[in-house]
N, C-alpha and C positions, 0 to 999 in steps of 0.2 A: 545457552538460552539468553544471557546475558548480550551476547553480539547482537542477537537476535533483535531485543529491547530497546538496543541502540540504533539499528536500523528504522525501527520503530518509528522512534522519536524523531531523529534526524528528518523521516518523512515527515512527520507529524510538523516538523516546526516552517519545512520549507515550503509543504503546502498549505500555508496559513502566512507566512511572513511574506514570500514570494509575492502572492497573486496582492498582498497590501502594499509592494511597493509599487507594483508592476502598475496599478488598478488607476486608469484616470477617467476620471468623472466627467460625465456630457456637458456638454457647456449650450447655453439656451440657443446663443443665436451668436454667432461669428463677428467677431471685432469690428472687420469692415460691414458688417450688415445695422451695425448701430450707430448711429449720430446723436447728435451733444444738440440740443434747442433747450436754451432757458434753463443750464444747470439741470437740467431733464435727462436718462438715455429713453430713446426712442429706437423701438424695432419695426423693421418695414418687414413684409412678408407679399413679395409680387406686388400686384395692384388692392390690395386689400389697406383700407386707413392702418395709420398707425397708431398704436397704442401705447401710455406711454408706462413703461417697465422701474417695478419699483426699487429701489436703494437697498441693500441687504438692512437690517437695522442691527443693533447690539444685540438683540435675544436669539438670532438666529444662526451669527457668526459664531458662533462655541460651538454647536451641535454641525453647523455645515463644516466646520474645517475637520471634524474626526472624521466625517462622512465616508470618502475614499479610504481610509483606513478601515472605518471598521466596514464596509463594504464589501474590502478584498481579504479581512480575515472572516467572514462569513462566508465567502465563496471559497476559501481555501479549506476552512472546516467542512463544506458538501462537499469536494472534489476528496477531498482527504477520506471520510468516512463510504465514502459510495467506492473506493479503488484500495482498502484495505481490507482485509479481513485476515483471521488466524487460522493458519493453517491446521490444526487441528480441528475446528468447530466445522469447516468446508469438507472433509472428510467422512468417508463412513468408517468407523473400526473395527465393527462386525463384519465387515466386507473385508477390509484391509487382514484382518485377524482369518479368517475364511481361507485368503488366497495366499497368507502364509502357513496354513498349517498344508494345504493344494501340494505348493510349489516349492518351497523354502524349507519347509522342517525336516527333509530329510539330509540335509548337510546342517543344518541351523535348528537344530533340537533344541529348544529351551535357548535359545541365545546364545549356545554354541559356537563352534565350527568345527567342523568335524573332520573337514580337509586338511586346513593351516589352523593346529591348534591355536596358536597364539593372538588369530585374529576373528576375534567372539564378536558379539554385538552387544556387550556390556557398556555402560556410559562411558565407563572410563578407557578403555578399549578406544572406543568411537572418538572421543575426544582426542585420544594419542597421533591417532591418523589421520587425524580431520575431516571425520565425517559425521560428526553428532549436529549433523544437519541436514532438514527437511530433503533438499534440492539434491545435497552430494548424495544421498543415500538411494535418491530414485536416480541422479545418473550413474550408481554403480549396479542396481539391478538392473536397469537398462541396458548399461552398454559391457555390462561385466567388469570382472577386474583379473586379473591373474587367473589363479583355478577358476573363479567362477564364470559359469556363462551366462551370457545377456540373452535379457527376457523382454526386452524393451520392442520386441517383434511378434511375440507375444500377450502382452497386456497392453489393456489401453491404458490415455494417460492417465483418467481415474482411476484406477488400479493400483497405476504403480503410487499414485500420491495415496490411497488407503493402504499400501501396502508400508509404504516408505512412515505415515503418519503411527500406524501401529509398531513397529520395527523401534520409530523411536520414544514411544509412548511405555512400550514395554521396556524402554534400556532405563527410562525414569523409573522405573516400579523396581527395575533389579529383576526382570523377568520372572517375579512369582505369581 
C-alpha cells in the first residue's frame, strides 16, 4: 500500500509542478505589432485607430509575475483530481465478493489454496510473491498462473477489478 502512496504523490506532484512550468501566459499583442510614440507603446489592430496601452504599474507586477505559476498549478490540480481515483471506492465489493464466492471459493476457500498449499491469498503471502496489488491480481485471474486457469475470457473487466478489489480487501482483514 505504501508503493501504492507513492505513486500517488509522485502523480500528484508532477501534475501540479509540470503544467506550472510548462504554462506560458498569452501575451496582448506581438512585439512587432507595438511601436514606441512619445515614450508611449501603442497597439495597432488592422485599420482600426490606435489606442494607447498602459505601463504595467507597481501594484499589479507582484500578483502578474505568480500568474503562470499559479495558473499551471491550478490546471495541474483539475487534470490531477478528474484522472485519479482509488481503486477501491471505483469498485463494487458486493459484486466483487459475489463472483468470488461464483468462481473462486472452490480452490480459494477462505483465502486459501487448496491446489498449492503454500500459495494463499493472505497479505503476507501476496506480498512474498508480489502481488498485493490491485493490477497483478486481476492479470493473474485473468491470464492464470500455473495451476490456475484464466478467467479473463470470462469476466468483464469490471469484474475482474471487483474481484481483484475484494480478493485484496479481504487479505487486509485477514480474511475474517
Amino acid at each position: 500500500m505504501i508503493g501504492g502512496q507513492r505513486r500517488h504523490m509522485a502523480a500528484f506532484l508532477f501534475c501540479t509542478a509540470a503544467p506550472a512550468i510548462a504554462f506560458v501566459p498569452p501575451q496582448p499583442a506581438s512585439q512587432s505589432m507595438l511601436g514606441q510614440r512619445a515614450g508611449k507603446r501603442i497597439a495597432y489592430v488592422s485599420d482600426l485607430e490606435a489606442q494607447p496601452v498602459s505601463k504595467p504599474d507597481s501594484t499589479t507586477t507582484g500578483f502578474s509575475s505568480m500568474r503562470p505559476f499559479l495558473s499551471g498549478v491550478v490546471l495541474g490540480l483539475m487534470l490531477f483530481s478528474m484522472g485519479t481515483a482509488a481503486p477501491a471506492a471505483a469498485a463494487d465489493l458486493k459484486r466483487g465478493e459475489a463472483m468470488f464466492e461464483g468462481v473462486c471459493v472452490a480452490c480459494h476457500l477462505g483465502g486459501s489454496n487448496l491446489v498449492v498449499e503454500e500459495k494463499t491469498l493472505q497479505k503476507e503471502v501476496l506480498q512474498k510473491y508480489g502481488a498485493y496489488d490491485v493490477n497483478k491480481i486481476k492479470a493473474i485471474v485473468a491470464g492464470g498462473q500455473n495451476a490456475m486457469p484464466a478467467f479473463g475470457n470470462d469476466l468483464k473487466a469490471e469484474e475482474l477489478d471487483d474481484v481483484a478489489n475484494y480478493v485484496l480487501q479481504q487479505a487486509n482483514k485477514g480474511w475474517q
